[in-house]
TIPA-649003 format. One record per residue (C-alpha): x, y, z; residue in three letters. Coordinates in steps of 0.05 Angstrom, whole numbers, plus 32768, in hexadecimal, padded with zeros to 4 digits. Each point is the difference from the previous one (the first is absolute). Layout:
N
XYZALA/...
This chain:
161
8C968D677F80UNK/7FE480407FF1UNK/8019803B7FDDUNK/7FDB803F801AUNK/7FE98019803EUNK/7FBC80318002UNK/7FEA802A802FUNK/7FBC80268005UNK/7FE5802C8034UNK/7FB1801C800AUNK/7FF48033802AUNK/7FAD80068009UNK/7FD58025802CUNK/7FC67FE0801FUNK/7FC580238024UNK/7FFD7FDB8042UNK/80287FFA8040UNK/803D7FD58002UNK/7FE27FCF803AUNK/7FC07FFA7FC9UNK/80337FEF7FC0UNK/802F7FD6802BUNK/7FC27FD7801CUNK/7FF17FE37FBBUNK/804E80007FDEUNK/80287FDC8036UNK/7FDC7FC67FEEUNK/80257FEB7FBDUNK/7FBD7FD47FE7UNK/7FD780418009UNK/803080297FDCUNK/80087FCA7FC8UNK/7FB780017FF8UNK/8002804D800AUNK/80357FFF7FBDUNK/7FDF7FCD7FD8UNK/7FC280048003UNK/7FC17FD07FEDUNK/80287FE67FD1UNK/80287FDA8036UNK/7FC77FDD8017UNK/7FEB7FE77FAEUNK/80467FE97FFFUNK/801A7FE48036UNK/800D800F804EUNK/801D7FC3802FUNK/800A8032803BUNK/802E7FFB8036UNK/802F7FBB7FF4UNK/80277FDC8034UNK/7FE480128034UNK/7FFF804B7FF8UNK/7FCE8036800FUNK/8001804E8014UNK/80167FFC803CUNK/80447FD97FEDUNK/8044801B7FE7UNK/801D7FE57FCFUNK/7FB47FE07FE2UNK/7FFA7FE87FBEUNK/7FC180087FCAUNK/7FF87FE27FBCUNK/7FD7801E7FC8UNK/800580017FB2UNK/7FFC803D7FE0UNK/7FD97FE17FBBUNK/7FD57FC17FEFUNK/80277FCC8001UNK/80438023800CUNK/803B7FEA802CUNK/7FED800E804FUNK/802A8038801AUNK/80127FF58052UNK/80098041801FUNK/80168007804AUNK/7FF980318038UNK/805180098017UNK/7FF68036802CUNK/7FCB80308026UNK/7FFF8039802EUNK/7FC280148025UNK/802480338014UNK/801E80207FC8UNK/7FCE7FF07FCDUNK/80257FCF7FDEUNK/7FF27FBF7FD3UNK/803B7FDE7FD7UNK/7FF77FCB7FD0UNK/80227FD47FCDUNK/7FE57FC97FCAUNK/80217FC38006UNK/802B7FE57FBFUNK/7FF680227FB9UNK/7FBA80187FE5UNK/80047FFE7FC0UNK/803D80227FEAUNK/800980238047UNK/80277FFA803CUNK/800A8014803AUNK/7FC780228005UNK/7FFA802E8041UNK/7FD1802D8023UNK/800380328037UNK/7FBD802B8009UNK/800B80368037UNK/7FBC80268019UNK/801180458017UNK/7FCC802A802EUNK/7FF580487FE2UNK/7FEF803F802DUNK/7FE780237FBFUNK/7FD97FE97FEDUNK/7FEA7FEA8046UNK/7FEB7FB58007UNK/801B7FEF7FB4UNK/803A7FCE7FF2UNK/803E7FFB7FD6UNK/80107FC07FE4UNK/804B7FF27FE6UNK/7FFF7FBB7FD8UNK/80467FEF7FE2UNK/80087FC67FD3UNK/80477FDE7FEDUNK/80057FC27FCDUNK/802F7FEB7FD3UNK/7FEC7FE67FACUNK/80227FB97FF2UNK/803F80017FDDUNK/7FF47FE77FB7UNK/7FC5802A7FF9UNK/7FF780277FC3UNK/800C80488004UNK/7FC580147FDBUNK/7FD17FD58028UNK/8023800F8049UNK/7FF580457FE6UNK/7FB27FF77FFDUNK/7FFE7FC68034UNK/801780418037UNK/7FD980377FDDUNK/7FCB7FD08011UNK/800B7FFA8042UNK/800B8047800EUNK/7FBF80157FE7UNK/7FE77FC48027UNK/80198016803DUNK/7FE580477FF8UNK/7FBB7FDF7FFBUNK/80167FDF8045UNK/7FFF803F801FUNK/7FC880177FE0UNK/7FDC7FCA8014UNK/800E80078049UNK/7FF2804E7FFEUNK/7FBF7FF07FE4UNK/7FEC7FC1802FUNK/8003803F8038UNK/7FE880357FDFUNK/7FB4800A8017UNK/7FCD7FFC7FDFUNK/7FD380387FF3UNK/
């Protein structure tokens, strides 16, 4: 059961065409990567599981987030080439979370020409019988993780000079 429901909601502008940005983010491993980092890889990264991959909707991946923490599954529910659009949801809890869900929307800009908005909203609930003071810092926590997200991505297409 859980007792509160969260929603957060980036807007970021990235410096490259929407067809460039989508290439890389419609593929949920890439944009995994793209979010976490090299620490993924020291931690731990078993890919695409039963039997999923890119080009599959719904496709699962698993990952941990820490050494030796719990593996997080993560699927791909939905995808439009056409509007830009990637959904996803983590399977279960993580942690004290659930019903975690994503919806990243890439948006073509005319002005700047050839630049992209991205939309990524987030939804998840904190377990019931979680203290208030820690759920308190347990979402601050994610918040300001999810800010680096889209900092993250901004910079992974920013060029370089």
């Amino acid at each position: 059961m859980t007792t509160a429901t969260y929603t957060h909601v980036t807007t970021t502008l990235i410096e490259a065409p929407v067809e460039v940005v989508w290439s890389q983010v419609r593929d949920l491993l890439v944009l995994v990567r793209m979010v976490f980092g090299t620490k993924l890889d020291e931690y731990y990264t078993r890919g695409w599981i039963e039997g999923g991959s890119v080009d599959r909707v719904p496709a699962a991946l698993a990952f941990c987030l820490r050494s030796g923490g719990p593996e997080m599954v993560v699927e791909g529910v939905g995808r439009s080439d056409r509007e830009y659009l990637l959904q996803y949801c983590t399977r279960g809890r993580v942690m004290l979370v659930a019903d975690y869900f994503g919806e990243l929307r890439l948006i073509p800009t005319t002005h700047p020409a050839d630049w992209t908005v991205m939309v990524h909203k987030r939804e998840f609930s904190v377990l019931d019988g979680t203290a208030s003071d820690y759920a308190a810092q347990m979402v601050a926590g994610m918040v300001d993780f999810m800010n680096g997200e889209a900092e993250a991505m901004r910079d992974a297409f920013t060029p370089k000079s």
